[in-house]
PDB file of N, CA, C and O in Angstrom:
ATOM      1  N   UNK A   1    -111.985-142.673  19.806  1.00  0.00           N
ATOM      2  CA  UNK A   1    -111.599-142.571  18.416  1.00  0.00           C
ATOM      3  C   UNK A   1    -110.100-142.292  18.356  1.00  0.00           C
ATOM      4  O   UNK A   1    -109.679-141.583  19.270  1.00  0.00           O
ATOM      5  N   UNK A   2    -109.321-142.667  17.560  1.00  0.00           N
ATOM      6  CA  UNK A   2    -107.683-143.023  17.968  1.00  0.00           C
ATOM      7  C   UNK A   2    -107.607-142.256  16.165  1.00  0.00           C
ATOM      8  O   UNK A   2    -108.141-142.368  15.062  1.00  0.00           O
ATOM      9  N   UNK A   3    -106.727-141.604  16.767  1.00  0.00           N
ATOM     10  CA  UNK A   3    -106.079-140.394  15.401  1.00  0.00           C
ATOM     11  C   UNK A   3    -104.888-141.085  15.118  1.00  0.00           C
ATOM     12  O   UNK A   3    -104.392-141.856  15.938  1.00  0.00           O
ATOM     13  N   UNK A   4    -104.231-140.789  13.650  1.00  0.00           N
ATOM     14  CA  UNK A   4    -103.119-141.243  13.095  1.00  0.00           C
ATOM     15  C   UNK A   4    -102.109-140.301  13.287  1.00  0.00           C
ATOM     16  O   UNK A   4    -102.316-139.269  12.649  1.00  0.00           O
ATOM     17  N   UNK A   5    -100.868-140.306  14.090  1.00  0.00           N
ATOM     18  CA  UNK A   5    -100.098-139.392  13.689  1.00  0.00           C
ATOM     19  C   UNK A   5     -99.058-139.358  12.611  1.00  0.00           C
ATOM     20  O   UNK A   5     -98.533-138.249  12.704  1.00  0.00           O
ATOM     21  N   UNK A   6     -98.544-139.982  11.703  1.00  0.00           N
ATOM     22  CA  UNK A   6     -98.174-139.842  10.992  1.00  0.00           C
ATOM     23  C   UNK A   6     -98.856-140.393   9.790  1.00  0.00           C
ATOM     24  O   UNK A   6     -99.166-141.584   9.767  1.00  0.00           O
ATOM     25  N   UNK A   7     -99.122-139.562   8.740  1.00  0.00           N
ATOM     26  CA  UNK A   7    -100.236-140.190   7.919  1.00  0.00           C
ATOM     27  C   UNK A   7     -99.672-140.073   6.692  1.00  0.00           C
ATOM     28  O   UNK A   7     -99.385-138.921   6.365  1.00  0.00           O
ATOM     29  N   UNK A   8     -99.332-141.302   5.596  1.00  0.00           N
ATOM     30  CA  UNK A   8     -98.216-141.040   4.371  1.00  0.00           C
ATOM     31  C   UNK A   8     -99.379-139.892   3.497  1.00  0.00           C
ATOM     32  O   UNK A   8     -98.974-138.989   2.765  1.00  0.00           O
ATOM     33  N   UNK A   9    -100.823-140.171   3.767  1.00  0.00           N
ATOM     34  CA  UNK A   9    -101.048-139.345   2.730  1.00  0.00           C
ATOM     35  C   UNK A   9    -100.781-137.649   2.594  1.00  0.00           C
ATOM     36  O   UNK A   9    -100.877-136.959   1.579  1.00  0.00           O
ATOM     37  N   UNK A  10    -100.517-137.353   3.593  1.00  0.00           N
ATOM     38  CA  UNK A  10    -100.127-135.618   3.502  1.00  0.00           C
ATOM     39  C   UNK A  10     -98.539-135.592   3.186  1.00  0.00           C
ATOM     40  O   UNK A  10     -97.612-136.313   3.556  1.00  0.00           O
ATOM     41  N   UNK A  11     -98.624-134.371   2.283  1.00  0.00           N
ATOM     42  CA  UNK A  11     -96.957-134.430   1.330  1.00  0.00           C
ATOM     43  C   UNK A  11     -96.005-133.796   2.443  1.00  0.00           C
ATOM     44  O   UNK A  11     -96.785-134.004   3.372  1.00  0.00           O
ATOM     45  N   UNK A  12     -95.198-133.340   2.900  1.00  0.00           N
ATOM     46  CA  UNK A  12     -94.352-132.567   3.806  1.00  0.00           C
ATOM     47  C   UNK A  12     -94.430-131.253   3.352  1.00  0.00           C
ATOM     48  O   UNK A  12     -94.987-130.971   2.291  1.00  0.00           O
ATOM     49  N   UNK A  13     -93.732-130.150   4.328  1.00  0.00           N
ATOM     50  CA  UNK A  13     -94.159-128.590   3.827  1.00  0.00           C
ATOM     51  C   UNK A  13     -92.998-128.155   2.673  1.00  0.00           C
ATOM     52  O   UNK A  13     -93.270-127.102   2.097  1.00  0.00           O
ATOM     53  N   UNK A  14     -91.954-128.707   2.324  1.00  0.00           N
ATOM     54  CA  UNK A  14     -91.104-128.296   1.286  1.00  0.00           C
ATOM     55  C   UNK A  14     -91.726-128.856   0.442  1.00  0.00           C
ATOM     56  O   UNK A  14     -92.087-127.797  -0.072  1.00  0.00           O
ATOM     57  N   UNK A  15     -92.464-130.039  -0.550  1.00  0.00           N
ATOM     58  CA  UNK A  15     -93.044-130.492  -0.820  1.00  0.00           C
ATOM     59  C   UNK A  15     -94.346-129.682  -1.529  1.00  0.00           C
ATOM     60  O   UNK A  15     -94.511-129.564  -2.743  1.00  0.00           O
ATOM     61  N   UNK A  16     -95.232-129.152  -0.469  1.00  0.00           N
ATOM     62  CA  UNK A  16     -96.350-128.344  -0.764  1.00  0.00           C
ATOM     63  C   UNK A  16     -95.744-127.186  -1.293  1.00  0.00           C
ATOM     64  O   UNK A  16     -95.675-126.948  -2.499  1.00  0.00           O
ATOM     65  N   UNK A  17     -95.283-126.433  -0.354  1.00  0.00           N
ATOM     66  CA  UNK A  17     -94.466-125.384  -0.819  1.00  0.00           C
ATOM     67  C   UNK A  17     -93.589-125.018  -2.492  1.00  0.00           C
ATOM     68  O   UNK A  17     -93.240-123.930  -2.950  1.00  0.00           O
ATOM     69  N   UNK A  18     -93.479-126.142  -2.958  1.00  0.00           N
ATOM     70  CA  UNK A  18     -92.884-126.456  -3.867  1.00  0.00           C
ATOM     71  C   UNK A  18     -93.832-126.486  -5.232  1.00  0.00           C
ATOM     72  O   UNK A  18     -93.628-126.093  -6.381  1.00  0.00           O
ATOM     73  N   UNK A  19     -95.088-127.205  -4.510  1.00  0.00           N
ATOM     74  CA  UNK A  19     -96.310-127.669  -5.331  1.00  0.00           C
ATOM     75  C   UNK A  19     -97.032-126.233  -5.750  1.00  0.00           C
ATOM     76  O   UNK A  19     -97.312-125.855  -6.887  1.00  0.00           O
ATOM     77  N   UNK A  20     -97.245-125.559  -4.511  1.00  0.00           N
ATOM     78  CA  UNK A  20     -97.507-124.034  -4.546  1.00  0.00           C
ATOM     79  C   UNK A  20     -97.013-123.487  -5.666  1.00  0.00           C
ATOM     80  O   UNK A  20     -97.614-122.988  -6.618  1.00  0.00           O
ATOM     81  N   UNK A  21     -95.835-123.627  -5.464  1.00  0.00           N
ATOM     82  CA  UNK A  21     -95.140-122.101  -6.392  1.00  0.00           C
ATOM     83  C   UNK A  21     -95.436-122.529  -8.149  1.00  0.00           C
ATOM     84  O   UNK A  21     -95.843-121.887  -9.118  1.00  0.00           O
ATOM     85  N   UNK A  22     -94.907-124.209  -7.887  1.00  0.00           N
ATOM     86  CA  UNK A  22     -95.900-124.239  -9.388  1.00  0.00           C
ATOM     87  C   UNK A  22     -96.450-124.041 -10.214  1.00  0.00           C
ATOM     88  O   UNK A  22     -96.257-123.782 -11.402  1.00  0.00           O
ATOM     89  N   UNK A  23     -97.706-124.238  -9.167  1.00  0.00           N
ATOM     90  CA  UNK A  23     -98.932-124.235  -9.595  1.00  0.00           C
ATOM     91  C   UNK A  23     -99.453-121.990 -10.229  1.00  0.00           C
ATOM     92  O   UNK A  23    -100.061-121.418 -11.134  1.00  0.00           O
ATOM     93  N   UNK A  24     -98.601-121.609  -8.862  1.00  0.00           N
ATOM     94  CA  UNK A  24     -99.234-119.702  -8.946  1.00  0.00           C
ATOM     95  C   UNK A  24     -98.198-120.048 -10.120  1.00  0.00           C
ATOM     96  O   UNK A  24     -98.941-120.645 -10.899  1.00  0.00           O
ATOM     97  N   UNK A  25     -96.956-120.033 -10.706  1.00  0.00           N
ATOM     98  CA  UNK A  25     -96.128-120.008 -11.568  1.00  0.00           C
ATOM     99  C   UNK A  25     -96.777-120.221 -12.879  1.00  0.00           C
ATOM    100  O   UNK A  25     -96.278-119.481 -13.727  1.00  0.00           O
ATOM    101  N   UNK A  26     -97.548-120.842 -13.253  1.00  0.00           N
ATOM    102  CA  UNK A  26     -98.199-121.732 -14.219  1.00  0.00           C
ATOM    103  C   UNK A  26     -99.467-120.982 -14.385  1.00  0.00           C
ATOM    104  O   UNK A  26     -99.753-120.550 -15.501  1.00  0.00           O
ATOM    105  N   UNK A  27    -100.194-120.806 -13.443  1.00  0.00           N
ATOM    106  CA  UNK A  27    -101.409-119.452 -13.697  1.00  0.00           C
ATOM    107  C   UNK A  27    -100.749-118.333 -14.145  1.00  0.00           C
ATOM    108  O   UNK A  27    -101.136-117.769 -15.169  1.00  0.00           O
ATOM    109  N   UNK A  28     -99.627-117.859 -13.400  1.00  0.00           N
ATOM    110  CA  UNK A  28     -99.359-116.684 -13.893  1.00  0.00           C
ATOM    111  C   UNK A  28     -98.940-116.197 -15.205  1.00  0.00           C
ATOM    112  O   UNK A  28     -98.921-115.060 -15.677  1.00  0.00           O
ATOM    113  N   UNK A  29     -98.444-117.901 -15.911  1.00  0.00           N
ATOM    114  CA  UNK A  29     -97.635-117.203 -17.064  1.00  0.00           C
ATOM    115  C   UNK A  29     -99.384-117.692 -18.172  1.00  0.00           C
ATOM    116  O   UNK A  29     -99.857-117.209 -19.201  1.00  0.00           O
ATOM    117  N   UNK A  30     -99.619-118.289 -17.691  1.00  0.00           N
ATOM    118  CA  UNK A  30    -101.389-118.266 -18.393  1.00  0.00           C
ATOM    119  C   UNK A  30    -101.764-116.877 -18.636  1.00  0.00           C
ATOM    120  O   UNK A  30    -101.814-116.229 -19.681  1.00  0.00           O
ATOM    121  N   UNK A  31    -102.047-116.538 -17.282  1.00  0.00           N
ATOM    122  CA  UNK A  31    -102.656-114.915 -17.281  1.00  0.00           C
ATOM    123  C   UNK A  31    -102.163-114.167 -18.261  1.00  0.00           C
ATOM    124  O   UNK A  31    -102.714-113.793 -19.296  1.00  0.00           O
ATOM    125  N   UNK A  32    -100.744-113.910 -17.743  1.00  0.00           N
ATOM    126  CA  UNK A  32    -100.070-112.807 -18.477  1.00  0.00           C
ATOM    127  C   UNK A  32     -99.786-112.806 -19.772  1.00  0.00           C
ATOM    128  O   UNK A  32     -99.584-111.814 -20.473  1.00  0.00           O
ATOM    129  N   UNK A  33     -99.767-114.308 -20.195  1.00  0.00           N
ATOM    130  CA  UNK A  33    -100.104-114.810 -21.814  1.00  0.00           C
ATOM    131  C   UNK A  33    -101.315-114.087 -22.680  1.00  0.00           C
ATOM    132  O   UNK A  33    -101.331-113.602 -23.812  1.00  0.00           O
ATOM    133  N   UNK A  34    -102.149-114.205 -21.829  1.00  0.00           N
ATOM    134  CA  UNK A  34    -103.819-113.585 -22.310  1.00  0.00           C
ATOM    135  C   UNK A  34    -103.673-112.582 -22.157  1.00  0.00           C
ATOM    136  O   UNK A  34    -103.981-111.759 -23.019  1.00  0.00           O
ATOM    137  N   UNK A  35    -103.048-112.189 -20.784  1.00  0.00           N
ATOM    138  CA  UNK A  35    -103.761-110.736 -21.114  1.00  0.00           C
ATOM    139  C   UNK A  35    -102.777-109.999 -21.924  1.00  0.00           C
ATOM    140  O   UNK A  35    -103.223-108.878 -22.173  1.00  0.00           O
ATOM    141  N   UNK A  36    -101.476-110.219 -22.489  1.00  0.00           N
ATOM    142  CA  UNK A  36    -101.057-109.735 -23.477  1.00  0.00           C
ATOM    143  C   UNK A  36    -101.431-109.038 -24.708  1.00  0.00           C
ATOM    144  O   UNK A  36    -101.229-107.824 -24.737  1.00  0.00           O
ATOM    145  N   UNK A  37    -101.920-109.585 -25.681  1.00  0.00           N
ATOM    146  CA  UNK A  37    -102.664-109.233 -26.772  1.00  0.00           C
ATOM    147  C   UNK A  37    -104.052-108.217 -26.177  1.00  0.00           C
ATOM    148  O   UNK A  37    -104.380-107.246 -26.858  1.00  0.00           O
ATOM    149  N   UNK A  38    -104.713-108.499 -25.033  1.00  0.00           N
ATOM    150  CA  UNK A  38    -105.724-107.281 -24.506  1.00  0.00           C
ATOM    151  C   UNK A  38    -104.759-106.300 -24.786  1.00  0.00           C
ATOM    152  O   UNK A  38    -104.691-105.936 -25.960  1.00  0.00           O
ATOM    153  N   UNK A  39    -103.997-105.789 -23.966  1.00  0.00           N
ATOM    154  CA  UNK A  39    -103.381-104.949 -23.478  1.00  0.00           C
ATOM    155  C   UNK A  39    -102.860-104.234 -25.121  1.00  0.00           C
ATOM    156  O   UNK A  39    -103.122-103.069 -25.417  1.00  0.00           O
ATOM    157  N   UNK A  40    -102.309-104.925 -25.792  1.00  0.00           N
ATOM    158  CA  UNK A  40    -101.566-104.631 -26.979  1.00  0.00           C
ATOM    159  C   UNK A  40    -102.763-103.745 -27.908  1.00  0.00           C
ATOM    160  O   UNK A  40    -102.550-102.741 -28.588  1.00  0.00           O
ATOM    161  N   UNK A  41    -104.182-104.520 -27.682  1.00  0.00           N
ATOM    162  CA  UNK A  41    -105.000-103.958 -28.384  1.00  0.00           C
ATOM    163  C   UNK A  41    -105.575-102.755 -27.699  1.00  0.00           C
ATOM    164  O   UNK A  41    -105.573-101.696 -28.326  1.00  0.00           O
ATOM    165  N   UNK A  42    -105.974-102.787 -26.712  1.00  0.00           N
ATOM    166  CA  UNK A  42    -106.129-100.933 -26.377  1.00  0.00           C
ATOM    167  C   UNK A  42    -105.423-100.056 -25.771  1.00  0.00           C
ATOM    168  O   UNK A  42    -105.995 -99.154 -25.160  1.00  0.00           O
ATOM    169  N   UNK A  43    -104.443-100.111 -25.800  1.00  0.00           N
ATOM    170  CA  UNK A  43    -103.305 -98.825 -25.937  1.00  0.00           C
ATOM    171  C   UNK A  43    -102.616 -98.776 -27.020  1.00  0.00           C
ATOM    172  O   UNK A  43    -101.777 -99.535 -27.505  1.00  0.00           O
ATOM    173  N   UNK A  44    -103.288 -97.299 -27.511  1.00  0.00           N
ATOM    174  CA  UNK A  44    -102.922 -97.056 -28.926  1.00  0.00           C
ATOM    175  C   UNK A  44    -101.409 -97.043 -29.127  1.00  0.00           C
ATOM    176  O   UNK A  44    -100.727 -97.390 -28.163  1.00  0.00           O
ATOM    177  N   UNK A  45    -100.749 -96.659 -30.351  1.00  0.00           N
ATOM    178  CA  UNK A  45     -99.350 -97.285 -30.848  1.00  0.00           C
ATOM    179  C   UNK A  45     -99.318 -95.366 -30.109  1.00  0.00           C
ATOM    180  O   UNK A  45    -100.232 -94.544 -30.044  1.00  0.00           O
ATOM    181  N   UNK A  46     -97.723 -95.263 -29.637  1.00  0.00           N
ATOM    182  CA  UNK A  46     -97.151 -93.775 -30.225  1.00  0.00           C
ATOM    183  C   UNK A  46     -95.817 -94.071 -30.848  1.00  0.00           C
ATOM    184  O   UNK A  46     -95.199 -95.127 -30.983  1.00  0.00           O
ATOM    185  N   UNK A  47     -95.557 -92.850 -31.183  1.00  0.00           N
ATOM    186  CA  UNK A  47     -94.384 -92.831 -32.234  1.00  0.00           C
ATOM    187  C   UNK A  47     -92.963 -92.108 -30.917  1.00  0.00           C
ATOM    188  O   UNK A  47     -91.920 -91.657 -31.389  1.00  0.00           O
ATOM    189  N   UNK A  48     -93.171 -92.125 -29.505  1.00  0.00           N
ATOM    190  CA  UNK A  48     -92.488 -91.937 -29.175  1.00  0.00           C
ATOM    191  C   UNK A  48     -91.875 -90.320 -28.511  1.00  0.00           C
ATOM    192  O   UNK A  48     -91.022 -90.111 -27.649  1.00  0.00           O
ATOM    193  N   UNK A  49     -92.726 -89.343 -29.333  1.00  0.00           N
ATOM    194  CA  UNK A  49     -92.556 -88.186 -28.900  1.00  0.00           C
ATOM    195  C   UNK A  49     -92.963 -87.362 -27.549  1.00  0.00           C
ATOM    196  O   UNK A  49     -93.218 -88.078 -26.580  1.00  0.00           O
ATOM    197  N   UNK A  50     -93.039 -86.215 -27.396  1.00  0.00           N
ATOM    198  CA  UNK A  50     -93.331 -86.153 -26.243  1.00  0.00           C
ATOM    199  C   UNK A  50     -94.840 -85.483 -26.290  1.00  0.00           C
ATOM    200  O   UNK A  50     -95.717 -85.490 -25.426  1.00  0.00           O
ATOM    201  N   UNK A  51     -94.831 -85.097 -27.170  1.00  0.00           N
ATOM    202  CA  UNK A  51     -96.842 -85.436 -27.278  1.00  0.00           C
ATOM    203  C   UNK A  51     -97.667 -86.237 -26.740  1.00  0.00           C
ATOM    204  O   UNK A  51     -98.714 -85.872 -26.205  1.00  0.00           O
ATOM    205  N   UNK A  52     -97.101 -87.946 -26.871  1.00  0.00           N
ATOM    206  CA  UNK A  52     -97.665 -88.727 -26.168  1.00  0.00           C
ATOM    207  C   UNK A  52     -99.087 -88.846 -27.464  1.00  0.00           C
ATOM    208  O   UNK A  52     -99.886 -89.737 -27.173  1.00  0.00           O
ATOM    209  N   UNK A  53     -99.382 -88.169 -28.600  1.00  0.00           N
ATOM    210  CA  UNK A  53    -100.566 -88.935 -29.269  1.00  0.00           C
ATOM    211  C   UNK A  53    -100.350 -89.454 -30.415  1.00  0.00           C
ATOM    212  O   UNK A  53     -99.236 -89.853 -30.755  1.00  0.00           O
ATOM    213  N   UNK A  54    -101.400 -89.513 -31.157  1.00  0.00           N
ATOM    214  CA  UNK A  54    -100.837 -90.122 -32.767  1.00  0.00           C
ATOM    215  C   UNK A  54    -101.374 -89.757 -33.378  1.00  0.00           C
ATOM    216  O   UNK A  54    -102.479 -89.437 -32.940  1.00  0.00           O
ATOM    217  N   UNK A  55    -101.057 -89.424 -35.182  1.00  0.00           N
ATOM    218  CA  UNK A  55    -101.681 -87.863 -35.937  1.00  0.00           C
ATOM    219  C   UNK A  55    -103.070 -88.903 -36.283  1.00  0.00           C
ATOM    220  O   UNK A  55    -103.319 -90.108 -36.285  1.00  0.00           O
ATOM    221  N   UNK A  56    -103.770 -87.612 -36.566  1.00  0.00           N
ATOM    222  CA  UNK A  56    -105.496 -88.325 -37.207  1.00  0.00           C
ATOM    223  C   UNK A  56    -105.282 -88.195 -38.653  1.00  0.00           C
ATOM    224  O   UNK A  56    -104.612 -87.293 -39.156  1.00  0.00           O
ATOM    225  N   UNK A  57    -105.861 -89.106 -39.287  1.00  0.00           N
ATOM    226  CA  UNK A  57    -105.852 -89.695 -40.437  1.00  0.00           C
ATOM    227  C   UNK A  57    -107.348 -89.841 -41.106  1.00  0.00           C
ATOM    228  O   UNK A  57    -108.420 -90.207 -40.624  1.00  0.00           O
ATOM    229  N   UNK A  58    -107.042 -89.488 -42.156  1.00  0.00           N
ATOM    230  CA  UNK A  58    -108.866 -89.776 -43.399  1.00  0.00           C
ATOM    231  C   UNK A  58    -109.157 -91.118 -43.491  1.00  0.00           C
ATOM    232  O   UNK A  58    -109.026 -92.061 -42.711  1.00  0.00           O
ATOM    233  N   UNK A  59    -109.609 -90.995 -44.687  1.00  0.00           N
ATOM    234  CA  UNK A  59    -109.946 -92.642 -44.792  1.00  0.00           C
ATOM    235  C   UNK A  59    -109.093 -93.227 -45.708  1.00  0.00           C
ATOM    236  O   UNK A  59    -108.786 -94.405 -45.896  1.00  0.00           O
ATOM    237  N   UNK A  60    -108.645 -91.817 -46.443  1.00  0.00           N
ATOM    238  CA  UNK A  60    -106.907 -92.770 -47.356  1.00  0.00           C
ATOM    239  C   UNK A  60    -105.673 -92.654 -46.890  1.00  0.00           C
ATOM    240  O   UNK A  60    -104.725 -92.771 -47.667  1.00  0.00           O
ATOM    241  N   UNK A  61    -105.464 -92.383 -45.428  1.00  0.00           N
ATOM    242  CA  UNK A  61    -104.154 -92.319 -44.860  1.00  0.00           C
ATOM    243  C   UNK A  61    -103.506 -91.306 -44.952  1.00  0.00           C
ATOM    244  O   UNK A  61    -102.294 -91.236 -44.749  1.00  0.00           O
ATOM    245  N   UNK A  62    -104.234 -90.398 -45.269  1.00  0.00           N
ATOM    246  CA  UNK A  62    -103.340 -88.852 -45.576  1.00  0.00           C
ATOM    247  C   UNK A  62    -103.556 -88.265 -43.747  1.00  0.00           C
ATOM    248  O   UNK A  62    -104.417 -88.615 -42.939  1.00  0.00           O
ATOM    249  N   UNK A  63    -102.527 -87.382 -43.593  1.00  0.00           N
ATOM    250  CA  UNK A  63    -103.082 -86.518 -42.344  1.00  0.00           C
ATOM    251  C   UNK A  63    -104.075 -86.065 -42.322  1.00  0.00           C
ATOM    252  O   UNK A  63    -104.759 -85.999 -43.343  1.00  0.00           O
ATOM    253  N   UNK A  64    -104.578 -85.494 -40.874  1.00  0.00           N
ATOM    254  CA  UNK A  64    -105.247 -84.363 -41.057  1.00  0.00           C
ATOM    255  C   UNK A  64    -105.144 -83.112 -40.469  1.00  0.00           C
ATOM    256  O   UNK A  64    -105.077 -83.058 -39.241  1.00  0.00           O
ATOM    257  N   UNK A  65    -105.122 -82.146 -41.097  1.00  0.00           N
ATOM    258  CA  UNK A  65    -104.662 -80.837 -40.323  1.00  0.00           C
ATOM    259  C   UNK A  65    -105.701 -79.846 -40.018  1.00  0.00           C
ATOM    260  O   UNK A  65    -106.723 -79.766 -40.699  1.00  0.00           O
ATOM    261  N   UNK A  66    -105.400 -78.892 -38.743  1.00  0.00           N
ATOM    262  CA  UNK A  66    -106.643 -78.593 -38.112  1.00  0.00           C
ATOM    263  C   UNK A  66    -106.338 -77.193 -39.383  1.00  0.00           C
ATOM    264  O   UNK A  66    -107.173 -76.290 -39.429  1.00  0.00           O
ATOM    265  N   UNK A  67    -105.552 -77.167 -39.991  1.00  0.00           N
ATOM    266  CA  UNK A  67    -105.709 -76.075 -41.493  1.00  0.00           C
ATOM    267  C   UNK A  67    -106.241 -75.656 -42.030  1.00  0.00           C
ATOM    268  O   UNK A  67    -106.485 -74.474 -42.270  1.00  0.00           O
ATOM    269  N   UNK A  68    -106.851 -77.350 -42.661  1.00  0.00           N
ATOM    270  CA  UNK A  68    -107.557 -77.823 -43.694  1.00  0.00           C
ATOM    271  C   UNK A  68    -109.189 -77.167 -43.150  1.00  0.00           C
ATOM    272  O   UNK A  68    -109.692 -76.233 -43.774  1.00  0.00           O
ATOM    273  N   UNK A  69    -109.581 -77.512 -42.475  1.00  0.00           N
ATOM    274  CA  UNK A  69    -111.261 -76.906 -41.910  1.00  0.00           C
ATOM    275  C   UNK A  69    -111.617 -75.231 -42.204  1.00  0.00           C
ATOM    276  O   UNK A  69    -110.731 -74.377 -42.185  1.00  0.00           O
ATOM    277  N   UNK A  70    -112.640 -75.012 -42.398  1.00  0.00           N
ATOM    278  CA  UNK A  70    -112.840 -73.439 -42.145  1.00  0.00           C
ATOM    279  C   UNK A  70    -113.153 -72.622 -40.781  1.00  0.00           C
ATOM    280  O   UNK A  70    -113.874 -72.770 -39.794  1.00  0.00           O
ATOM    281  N   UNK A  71    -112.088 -71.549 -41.332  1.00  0.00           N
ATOM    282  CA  UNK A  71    -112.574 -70.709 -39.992  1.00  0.00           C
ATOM    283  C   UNK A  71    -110.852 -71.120 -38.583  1.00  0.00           C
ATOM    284  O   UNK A  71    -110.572 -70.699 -37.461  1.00  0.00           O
ATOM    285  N   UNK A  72    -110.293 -71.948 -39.398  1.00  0.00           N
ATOM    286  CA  UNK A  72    -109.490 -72.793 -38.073  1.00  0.00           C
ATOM    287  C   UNK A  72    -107.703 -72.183 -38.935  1.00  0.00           C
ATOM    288  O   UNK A  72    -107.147 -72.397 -40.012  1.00  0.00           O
ATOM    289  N   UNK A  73    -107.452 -71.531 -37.925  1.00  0.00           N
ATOM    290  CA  UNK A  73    -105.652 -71.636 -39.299  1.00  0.00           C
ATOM    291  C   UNK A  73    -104.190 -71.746 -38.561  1.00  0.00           C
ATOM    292  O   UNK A  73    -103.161 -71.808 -39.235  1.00  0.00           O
TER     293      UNK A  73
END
């Protein structure tokens, strides 16, 4: 059985190499496209302080203060 050594159908390694980076290039900005908006949606907003949380709110947007409750001041 007699093998081909040079065979046009395989591309050269700069070539592949090239095809490679592409291709991960092109998934990656896919991925990171999607998973954008995930990400955006569960990590809550902060305002930056060093608290690190964000105030709790009613159901008409007023604060809420641990004040307001009984027994709590």
């Amino acid at each position: 059985m007699a093998q081909l050594s040079g065979s046009s159908d395989v591309p050269d390694m700069g070539r592949r190499q090239f095809m490679n980076l592409l291709m991960v290039g092109t998934g990656m900005t896919t991925v990171l496209g999607a998973l954008y908006p995930v990400v955006k949606y569960f990590i809550p907003p902060s305002t930056g302080g060093s608290s690190g949380g964000v105030t709790a709110k009613d159901a008409l947007g007023n604060d809420v203060l641990v004040s307001d409750f009984p027994g709590k001041s």
